[in-house]
VEXTOR-55846 format. One record per residue: x, y, z of N, C-alpha, C in turn; residue number from 0. Coordinates in steps of 0.2 Angstrom, whole numbers, plus 5000, padded with zeros to 4 digits. Layout:
(r (X Y Z) (X Y Z) (X Y Z) NUM);
...
***
This chain:
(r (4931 4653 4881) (4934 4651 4887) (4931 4656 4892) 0);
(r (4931 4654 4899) (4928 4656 4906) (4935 4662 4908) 1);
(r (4935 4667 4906) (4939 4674 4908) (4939 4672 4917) 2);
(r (4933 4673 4918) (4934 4676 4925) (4936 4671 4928) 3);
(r (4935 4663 4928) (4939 4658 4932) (4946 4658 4931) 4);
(r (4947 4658 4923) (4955 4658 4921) (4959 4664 4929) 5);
(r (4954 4670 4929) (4957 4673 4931) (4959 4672 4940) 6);
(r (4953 4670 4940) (4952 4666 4949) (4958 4660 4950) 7);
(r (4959 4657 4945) (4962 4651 4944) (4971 4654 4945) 8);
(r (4972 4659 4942) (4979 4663 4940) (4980 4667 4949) 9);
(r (4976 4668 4949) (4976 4674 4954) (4980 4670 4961) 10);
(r (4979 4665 4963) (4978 4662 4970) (4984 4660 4972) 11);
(r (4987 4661 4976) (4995 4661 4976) (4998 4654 4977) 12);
(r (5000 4651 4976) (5003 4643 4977) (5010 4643 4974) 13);
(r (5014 4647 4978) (5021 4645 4976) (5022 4638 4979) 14);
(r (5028 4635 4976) (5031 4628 4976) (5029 4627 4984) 15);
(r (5025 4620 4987) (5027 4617 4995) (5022 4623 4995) 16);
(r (5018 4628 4995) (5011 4632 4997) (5007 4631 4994) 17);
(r (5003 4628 4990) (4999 4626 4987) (4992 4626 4987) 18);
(r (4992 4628 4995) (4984 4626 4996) (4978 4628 4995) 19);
(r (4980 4637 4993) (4974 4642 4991) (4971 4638 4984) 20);
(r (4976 4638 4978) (4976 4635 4973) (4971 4628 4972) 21);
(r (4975 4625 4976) (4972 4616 4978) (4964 4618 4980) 22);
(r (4962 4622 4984) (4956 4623 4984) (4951 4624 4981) 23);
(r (4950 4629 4975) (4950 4629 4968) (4949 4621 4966) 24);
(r (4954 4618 4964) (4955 4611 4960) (4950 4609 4966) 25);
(r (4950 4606 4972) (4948 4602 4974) (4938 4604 4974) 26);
(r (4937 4610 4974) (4930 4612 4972) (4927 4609 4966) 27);
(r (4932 4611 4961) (4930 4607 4955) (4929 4602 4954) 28);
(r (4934 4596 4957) (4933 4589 4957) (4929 4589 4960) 29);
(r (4925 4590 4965) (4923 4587 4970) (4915 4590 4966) 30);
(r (4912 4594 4959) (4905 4594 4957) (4906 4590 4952) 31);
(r (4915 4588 4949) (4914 4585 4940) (4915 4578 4942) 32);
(r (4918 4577 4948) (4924 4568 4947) (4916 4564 4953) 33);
(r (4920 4557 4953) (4915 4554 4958) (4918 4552 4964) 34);
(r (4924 4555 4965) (4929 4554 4970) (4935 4560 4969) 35);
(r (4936 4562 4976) (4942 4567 4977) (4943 4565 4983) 36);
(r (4950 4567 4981) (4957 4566 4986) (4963 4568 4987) 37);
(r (4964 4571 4992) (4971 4572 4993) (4977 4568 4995) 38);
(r (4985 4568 4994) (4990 4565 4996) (4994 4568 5001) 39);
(r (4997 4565 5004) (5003 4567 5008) (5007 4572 5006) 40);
(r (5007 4572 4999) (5011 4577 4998) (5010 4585 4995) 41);
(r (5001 4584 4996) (4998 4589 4993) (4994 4589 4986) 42);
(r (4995 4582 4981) (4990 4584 4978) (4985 4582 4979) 43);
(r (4978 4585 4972) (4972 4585 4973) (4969 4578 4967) 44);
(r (4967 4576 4969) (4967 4572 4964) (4959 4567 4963) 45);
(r (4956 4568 4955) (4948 4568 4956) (4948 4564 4950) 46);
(r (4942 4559 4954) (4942 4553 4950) (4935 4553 4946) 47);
(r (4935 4552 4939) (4929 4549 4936) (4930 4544 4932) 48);
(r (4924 4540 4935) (4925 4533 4934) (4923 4531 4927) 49);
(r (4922 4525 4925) (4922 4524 4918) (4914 4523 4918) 50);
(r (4910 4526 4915) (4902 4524 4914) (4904 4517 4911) 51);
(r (4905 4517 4904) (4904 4509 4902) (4912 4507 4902) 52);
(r (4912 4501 4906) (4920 4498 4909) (4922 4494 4900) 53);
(r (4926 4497 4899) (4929 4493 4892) (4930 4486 4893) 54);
(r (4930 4481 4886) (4933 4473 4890) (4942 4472 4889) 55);
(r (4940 4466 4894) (4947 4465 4897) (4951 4470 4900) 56);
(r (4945 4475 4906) (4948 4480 4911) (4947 4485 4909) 57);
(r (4947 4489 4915) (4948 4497 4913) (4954 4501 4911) 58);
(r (4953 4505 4909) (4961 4508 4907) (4961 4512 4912) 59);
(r (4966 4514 4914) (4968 4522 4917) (4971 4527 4915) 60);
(r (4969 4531 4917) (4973 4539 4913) (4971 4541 4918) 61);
(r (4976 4546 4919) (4981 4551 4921) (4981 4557 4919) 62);
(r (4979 4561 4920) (4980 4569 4915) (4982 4574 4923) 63);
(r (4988 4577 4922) (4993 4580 4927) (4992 4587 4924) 64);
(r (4992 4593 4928) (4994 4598 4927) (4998 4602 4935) 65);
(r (5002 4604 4936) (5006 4607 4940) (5005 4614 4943) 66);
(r (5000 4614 4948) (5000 4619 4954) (5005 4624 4957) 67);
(r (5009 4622 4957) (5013 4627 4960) (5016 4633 4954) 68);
(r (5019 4637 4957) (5022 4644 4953) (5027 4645 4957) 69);
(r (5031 4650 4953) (5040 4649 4956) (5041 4656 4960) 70);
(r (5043 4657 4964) (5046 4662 4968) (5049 4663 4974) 71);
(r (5051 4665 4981) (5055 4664 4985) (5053 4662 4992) 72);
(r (5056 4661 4994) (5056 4660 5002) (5060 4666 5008) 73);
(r (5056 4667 5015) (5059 4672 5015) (5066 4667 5019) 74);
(r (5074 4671 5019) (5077 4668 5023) (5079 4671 5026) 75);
(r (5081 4678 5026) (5083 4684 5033) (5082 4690 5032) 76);
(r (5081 4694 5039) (5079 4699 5039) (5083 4704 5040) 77);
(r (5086 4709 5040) (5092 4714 5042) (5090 4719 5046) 78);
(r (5095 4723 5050) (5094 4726 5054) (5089 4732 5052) 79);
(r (5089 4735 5045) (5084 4739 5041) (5077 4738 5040) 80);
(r (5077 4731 5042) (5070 4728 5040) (5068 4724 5031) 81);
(r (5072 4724 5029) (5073 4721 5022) (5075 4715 5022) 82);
(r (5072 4712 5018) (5071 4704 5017) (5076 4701 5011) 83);
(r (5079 4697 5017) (5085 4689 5010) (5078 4685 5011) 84);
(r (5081 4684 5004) (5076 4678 5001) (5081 4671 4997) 85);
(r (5077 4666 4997) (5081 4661 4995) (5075 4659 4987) 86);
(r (5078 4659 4981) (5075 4658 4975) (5070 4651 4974) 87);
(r (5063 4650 4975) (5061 4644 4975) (5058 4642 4966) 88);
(r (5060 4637 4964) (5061 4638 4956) (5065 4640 4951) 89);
(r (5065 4641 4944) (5068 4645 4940) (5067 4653 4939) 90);
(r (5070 4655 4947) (5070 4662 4943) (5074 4664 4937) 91);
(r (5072 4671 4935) (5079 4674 4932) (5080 4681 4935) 92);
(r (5085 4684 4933) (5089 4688 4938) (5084 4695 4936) 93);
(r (5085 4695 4930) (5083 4702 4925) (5077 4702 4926) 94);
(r (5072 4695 4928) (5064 4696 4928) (5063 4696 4935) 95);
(r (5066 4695 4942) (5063 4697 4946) (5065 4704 4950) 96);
(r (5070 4706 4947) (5073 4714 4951) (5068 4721 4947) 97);
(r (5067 4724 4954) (5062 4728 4951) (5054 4728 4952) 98);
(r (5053 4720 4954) (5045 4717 4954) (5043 4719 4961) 99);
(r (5034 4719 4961) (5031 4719 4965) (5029 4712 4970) 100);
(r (5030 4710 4976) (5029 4705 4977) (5024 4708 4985) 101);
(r (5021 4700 4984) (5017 4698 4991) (5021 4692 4996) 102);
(r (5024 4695 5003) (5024 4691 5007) (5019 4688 5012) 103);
(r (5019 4681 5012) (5013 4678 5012) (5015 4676 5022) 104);
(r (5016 4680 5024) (5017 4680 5034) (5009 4682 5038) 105);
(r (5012 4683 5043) (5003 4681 5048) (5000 4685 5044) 106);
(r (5001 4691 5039) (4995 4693 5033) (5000 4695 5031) 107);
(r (4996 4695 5024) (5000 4698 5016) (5003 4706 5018) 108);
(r (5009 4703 5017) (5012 4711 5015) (5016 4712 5010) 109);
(r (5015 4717 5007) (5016 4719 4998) (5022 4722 5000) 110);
(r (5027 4720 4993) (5032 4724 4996) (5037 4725 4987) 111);
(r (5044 4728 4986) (5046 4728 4981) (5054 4724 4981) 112);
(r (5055 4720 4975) (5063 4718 4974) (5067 4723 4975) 113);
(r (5071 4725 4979) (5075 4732 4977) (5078 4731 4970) 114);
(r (5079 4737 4966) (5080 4738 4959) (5088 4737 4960) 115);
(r (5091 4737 4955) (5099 4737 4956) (5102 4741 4949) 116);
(r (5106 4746 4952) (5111 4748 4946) (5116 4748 4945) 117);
(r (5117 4741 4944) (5125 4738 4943) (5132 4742 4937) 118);
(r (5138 4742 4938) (5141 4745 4936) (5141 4739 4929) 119);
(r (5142 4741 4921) (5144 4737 4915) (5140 4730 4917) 120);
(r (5132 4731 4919) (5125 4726 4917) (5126 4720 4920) 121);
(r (5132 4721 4926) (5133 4714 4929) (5127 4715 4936) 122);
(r (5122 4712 4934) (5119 4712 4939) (5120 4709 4946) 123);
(r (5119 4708 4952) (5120 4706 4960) (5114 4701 4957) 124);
(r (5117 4691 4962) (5114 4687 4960) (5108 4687 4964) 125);
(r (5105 4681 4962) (5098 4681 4966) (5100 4682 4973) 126);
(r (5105 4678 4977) (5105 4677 4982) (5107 4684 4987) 127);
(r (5109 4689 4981) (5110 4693 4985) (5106 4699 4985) 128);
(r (5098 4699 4985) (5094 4704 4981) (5088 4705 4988) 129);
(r (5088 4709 4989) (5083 4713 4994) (5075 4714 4992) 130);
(r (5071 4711 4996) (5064 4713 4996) (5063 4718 5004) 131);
(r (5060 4725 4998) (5059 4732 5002) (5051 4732 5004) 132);
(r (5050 4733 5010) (5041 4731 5012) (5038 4738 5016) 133);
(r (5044 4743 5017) (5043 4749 5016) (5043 4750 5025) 134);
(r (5045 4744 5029) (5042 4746 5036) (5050 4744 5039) 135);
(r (5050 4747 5046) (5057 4743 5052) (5058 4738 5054) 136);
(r (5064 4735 5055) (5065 4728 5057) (5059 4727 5060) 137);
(r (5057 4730 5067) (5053 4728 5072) (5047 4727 5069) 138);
(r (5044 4732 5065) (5039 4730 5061) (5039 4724 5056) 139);
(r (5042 4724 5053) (5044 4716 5050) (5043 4710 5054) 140);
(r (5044 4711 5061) (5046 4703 5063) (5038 4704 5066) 141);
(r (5036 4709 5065) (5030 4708 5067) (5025 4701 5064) 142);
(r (5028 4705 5057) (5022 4700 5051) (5024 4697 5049) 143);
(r (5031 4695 5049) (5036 4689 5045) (5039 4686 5048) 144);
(r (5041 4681 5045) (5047 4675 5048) (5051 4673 5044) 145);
(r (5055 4669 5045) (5059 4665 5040) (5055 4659 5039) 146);
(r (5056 4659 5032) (5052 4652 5029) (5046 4655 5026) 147);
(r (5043 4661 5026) (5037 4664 5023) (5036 4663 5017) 148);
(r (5032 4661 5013) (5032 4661 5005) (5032 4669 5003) 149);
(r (5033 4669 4996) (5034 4675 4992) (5031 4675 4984) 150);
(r (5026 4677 4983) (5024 4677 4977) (5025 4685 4975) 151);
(r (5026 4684 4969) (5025 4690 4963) (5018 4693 4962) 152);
(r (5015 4698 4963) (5010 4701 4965) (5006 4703 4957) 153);
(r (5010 4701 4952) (5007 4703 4944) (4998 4698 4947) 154);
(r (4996 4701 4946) (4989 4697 4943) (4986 4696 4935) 155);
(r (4982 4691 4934) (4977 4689 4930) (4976 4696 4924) 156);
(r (4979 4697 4917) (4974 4703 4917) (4972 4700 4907) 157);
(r (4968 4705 4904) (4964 4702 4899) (4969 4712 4891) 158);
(r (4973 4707 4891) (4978 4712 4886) (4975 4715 4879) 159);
(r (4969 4711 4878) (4967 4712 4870) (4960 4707 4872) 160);
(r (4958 4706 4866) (4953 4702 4864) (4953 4695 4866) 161);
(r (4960 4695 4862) (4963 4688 4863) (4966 4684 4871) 162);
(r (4970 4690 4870) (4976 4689 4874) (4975 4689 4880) 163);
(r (4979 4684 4885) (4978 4688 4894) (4985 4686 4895) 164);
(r (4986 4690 4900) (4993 4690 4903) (4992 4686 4912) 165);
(r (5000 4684 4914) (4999 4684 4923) (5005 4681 4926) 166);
(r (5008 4680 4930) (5015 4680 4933) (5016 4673 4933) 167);
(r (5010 4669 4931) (5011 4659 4934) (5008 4656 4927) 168);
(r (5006 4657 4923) (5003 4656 4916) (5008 4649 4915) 169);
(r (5014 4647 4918) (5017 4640 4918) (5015 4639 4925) 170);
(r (5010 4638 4928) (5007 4631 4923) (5000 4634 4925) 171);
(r (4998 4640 4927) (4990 4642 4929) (4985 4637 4923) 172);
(r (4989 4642 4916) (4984 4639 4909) (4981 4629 4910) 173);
(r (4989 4628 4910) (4987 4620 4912) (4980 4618 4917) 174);
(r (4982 4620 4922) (4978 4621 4928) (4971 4622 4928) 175);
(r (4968 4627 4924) (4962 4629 4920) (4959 4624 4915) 176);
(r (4965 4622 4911) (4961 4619 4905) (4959 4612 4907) 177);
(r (4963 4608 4914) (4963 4604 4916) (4956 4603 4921) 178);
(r (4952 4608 4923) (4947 4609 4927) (4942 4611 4923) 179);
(r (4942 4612 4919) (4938 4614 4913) (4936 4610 4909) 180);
(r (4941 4605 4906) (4939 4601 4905) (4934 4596 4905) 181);
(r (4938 4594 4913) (4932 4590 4916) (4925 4591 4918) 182);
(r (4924 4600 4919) (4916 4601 4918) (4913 4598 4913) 183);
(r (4919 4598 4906) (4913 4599 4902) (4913 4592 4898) 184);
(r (4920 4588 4901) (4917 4580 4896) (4912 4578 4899) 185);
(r (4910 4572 4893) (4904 4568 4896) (4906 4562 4899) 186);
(r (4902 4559 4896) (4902 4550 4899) (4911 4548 4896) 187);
(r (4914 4542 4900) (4919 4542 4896) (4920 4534 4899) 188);
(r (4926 4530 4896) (4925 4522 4894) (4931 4521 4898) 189);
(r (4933 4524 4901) (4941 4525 4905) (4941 4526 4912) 190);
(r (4944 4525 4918) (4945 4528 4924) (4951 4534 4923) 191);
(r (4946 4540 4923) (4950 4545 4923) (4952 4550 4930) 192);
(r (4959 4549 4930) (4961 4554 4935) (4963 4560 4933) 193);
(r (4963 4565 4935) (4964 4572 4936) (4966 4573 4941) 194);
(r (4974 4576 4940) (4977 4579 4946) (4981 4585 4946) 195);
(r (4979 4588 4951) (4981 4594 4950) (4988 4592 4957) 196);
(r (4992 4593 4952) (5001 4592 4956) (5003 4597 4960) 197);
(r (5009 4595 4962) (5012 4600 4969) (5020 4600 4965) 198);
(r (5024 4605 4967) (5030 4603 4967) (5034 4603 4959) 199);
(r (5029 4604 4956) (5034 4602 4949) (5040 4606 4947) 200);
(r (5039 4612 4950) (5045 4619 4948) (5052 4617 4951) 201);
(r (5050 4613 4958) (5057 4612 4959) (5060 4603 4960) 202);
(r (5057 4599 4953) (5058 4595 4954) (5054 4589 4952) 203);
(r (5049 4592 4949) (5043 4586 4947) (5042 4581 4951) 204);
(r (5040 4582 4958) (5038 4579 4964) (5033 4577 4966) 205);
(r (5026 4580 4965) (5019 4579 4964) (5018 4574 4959) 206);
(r (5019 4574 4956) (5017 4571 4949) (5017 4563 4951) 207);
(r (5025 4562 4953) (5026 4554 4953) (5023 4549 4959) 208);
(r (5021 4555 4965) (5020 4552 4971) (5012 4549 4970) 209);
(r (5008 4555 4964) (5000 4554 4961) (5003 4546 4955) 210);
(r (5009 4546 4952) (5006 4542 4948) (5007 4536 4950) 211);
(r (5014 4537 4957) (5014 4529 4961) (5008 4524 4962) 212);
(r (5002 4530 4965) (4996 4527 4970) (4990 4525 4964) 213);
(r (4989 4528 4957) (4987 4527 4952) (4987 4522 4946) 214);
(r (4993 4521 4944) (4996 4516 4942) (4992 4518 4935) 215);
(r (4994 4524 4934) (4990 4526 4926) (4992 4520 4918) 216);
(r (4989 4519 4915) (4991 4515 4907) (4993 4519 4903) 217);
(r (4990 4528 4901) (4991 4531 4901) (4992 4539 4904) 218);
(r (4997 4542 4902) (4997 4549 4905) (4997 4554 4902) 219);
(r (4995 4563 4902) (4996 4566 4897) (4997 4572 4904) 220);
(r (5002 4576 4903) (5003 4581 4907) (5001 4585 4904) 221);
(r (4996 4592 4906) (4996 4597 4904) (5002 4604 4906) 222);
(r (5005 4608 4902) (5010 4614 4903) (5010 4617 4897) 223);
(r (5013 4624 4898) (5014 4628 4892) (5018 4624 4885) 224);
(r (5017 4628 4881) (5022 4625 4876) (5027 4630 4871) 225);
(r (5033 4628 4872) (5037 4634 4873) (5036 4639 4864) 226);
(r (5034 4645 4865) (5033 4650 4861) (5037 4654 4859) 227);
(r (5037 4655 4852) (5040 4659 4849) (5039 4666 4850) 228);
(r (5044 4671 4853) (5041 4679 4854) (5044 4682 4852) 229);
(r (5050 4683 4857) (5056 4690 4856) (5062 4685 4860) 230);
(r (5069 4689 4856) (5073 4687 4859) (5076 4679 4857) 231);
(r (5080 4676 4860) (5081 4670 4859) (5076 4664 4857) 232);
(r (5070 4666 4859) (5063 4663 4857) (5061 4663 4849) 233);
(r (5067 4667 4847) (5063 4668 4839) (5067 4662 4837) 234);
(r (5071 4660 4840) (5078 4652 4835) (5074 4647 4838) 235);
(r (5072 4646 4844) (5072 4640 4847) (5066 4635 4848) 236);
(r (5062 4641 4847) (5053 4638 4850) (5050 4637 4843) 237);
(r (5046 4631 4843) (5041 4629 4837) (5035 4630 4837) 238);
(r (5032 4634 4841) (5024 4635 4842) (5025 4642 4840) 239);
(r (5019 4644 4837) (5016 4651 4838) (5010 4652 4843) 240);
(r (5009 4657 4844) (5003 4660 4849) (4997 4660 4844) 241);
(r (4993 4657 4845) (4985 4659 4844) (4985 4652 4837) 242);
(r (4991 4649 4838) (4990 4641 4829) (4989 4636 4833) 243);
(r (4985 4636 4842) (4981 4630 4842) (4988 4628 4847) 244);
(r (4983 4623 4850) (4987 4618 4857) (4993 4615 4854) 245);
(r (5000 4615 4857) (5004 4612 4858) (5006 4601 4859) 246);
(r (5007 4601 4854) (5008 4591 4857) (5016 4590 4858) 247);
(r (5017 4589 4864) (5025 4588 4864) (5028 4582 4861) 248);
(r (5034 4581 4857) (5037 4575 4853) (5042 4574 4858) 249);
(r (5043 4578 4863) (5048 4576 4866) (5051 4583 4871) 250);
(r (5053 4582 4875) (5059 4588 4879) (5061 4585 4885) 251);
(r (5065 4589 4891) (5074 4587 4893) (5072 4583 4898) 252);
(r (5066 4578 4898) (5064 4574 4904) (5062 4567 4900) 253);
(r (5056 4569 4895) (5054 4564 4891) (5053 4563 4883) 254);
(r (5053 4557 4881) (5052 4556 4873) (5045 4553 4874) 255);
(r (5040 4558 4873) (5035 4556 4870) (5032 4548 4866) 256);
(r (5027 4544 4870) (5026 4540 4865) (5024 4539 4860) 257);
(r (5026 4536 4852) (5025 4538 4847) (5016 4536 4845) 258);
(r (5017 4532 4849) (5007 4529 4848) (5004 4534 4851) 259);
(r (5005 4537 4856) (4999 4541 4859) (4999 4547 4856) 260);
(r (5006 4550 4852) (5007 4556 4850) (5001 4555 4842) 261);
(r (5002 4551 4840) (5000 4550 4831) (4993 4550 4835) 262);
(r (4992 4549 4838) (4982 4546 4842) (4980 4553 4844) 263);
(r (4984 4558 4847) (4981 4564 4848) (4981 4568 4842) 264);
(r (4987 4567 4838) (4985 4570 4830) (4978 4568 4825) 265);
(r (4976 4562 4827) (4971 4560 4823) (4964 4563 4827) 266);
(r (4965 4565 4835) (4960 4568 4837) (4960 4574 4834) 267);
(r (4967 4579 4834) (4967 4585 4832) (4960 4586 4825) 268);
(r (4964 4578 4821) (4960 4580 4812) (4954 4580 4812) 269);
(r (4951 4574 4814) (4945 4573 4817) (4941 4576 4820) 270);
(r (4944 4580 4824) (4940 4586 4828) (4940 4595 4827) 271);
(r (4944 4595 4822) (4946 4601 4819) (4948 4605 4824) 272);
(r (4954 4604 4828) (4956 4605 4834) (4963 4608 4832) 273);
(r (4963 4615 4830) (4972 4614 4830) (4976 4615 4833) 274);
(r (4983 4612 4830) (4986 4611 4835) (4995 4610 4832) 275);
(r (5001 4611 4837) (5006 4612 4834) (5009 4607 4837) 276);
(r (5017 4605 4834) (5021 4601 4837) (5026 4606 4840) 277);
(r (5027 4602 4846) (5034 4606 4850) (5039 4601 4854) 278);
(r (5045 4604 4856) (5048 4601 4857) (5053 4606 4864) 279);
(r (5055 4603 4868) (5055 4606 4873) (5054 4608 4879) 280);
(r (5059 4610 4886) (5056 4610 4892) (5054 4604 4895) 281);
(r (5053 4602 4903) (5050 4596 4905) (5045 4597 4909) 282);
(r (5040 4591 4911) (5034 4591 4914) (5033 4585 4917) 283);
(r (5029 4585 4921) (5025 4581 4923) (5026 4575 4921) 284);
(r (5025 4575 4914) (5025 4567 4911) (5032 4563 4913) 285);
(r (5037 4566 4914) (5042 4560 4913) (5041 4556 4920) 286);
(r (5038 4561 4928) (5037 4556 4930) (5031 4550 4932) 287);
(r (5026 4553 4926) (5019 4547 4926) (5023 4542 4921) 288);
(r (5028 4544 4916) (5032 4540 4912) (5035 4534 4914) 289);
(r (5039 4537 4918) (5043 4530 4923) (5042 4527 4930) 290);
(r (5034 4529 4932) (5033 4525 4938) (5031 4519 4937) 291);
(r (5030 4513 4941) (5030 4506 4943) (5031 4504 4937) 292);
(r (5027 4501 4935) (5028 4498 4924) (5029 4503 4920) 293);
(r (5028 4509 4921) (5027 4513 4918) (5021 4516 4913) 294);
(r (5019 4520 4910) (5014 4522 4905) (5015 4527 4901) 295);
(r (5011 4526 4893) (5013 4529 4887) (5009 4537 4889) 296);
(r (5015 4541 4888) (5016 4547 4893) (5017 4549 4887) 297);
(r (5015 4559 4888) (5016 4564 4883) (5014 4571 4885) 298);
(r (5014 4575 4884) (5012 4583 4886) (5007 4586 4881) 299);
(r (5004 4592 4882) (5000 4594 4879) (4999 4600 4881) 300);
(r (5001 4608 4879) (4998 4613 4881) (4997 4619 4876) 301);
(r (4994 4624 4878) (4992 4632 4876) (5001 4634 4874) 302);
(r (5002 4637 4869) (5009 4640 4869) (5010 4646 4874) 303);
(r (5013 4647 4879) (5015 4652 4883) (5021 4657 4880) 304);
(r (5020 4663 4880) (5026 4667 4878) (5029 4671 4884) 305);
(r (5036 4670 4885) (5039 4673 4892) (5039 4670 4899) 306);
(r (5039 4663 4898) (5040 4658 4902) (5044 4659 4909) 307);
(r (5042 4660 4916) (5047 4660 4921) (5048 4669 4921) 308);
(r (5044 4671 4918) (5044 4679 4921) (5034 4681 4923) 309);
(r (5035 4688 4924) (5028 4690 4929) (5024 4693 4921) 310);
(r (5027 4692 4915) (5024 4694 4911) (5021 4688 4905) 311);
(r (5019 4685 4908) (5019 4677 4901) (5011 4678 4897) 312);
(r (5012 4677 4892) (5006 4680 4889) (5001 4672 4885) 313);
(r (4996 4671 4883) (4993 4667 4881) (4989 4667 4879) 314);
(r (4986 4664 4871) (4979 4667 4868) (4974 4660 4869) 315);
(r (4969 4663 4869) (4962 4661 4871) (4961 4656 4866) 316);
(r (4960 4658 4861) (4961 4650 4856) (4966 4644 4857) 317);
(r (4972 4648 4861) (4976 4641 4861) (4973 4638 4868) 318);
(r (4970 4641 4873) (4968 4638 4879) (4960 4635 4876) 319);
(r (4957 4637 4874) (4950 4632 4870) (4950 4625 4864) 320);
(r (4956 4627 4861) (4959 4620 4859) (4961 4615 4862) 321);
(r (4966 4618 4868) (4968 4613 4874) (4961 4607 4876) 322);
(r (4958 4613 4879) (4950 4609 4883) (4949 4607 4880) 323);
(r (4947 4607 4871) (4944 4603 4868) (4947 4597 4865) 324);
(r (4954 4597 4868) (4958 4591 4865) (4957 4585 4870) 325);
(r (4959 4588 4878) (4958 4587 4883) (4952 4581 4885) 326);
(r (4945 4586 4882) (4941 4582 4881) (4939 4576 4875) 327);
(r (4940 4579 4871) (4941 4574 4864) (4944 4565 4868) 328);
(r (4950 4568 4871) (4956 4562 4873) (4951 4557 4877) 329);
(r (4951 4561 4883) (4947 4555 4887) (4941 4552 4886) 330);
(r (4935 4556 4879) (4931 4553 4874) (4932 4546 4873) 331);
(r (4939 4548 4872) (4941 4542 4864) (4947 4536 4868) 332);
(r (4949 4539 4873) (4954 4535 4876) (4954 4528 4877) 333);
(r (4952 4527 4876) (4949 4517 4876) (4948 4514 4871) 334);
(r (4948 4518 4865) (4951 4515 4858) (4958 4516 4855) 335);
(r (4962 4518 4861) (4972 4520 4861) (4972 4511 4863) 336);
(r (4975 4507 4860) (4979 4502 4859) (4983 4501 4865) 337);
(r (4985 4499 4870) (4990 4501 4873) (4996 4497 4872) 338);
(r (4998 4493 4868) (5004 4492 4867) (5006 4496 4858) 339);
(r (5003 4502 4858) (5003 4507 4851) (5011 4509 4852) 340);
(r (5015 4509 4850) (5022 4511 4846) (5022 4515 4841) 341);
***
């Protein structure tokens, strides 16, 4: 795997509705691998490569989604001290953002920290009520800030071991990488393929539906994490390990997987000696390439993430090389998927 783009790719700040830095990136990409790139009204990026030999009886379409945005705040007031309310943009959690380093993204970046909290009997103050400290006076503040400012979590990109890399957006950055990455590296393929890199998914899977309106995919495959087994309630509930190879979703709290497309990426796993686990859990992208216009046989596929929705989420490099190579394999082969397969 490409370390230093993973880490270019992780680094760029695109909370939810900011997405630009990021989209730039993707649309670089599309715009050396696809034969067309475009953007939407709503901000995604979206890159077309066309089918070298057009299959008979039409081309097919596919769809491969992976989700741009990353979760963090917006500013929504400033107090007479110079301290910033923030309003939560995605899933925070309480325990993972108090204490953290962030960046508000106002006329320039200023760095600043959650104020910590020592709650009496661990009942921590909710998100709505928690302060970002940027170390300067109201009037300094309103110099650089506004209301409505985005707020990213300042963790960056880092490489933990051999394997291992860590970074604050890893739902969905990895996506986002192997999504790009792929596309450098497949070949010729019998499909019209689009690549999109989404907007919006964290607060609503937004992006996705608006690209799969205008597209009208056959099929679809969302790239996202796949929920990991670490510490903590992670050890009951999650069926992936780190490092046993790309995740195929059978299902989770948006979509049921389609059973022809899932057995068709299994058979690529075998045949390509790509491995890979089953999981189940979480939502993405796919439910809404799932159910737009006629709809399309929709499913997910990602790298296991461990610590989901925190500034520490971790991910092994085998599991992101099997992704691309699955990735790749798919749209190799995509024009010998049945499309009435059940």
């Amino acid at each position: 795997m490409n370390g230093e783009f993973l880490t270019r790719v992780s680094n760029a700040p695109g909370l939810s509705g900011f997405e630009d830095e990021v989209q730039q990136i993707a649309a670089e990409v599309f715009d050396e691998c696809c034969d067309e790139t475009r953007r939407d009204r709503l901000g995604n990026v979206i890159g077309l490569k066309r089918a070298t030999i057009p299959a008979e009886g039409g081309t097919v379409r596919v769809m491969l989604a992976a989700h741009a945005d990353e979760i963090g705040m917006m500013v929504k007031s400033i107090d007479e001290h110079g301290f910033i309310g923030f309003a939560p943009v995605g899933g925070l959690h309480v325990a993972s953002t108090m204490g953290q380093a962030v960046i508000v993204h106002g006329r320039s970046a200023v760095r600043g920290v959650v104020v910590p909290d020592v709650p009496p009997k661990d009942q921590y103050r909710p998100l709505a009520e928690m302060l970002i400290d940027v170390g300067l006076s109201r009037a300094e503040v309103l110099d650089l800030v506004d209301i409505g400012d985005a707020v990213t979590f300042a963790q960056e990109c880092a490489q933990l071991n051999d394997d291992v890399f860590t970074g604050r957006n890893f739902d969905d950055r990895i996506g986002t990488y192997c999504l790009l990455q792929a596309m450098l590296e497949v070949g010729d393929v019998q499909v019209d393929a689009y690549a999109v890199s989404t907007v919006q998914e964290e607060v609503g899977v937004r992006g996705a539906g608006v690209a799969a309106y205008a597209i009208e995919p056959d099929i679809g495959i969302a790239i996202d994490g796949s929920l990991c087994r670490g510490a903590y309630s992670e050890l009951r509930h999650h069926t992936c390990e780190m490092g046993a190879g790309t995740g195929i979703y059978l299902m989770d709290n948006l979509t049921i997987g389609d059973r022809g497309l899932i057995a068709f990426l299994f058979e690529l796993c075998e045949s390509h000696g790509i491995p890979f686990q089953k999981t189940v859990g979480g939502g993405t992208d796919a439910s809404a390439i799932q159910r737009t216009k006629r709809g399309a046989l929709a499913t997910t596929i990602g790298a296991p993430v461990r610590h989901m929705h925190s500034t520490v989420q971790l991910c092994h490099s085998a599991d992101i090389d099997a992704t691309v190579a699955l990735l790749k394999a798919f749209l190799e082969h995509a024009h010998e998927l049945p499309l009435s397969a059940r």
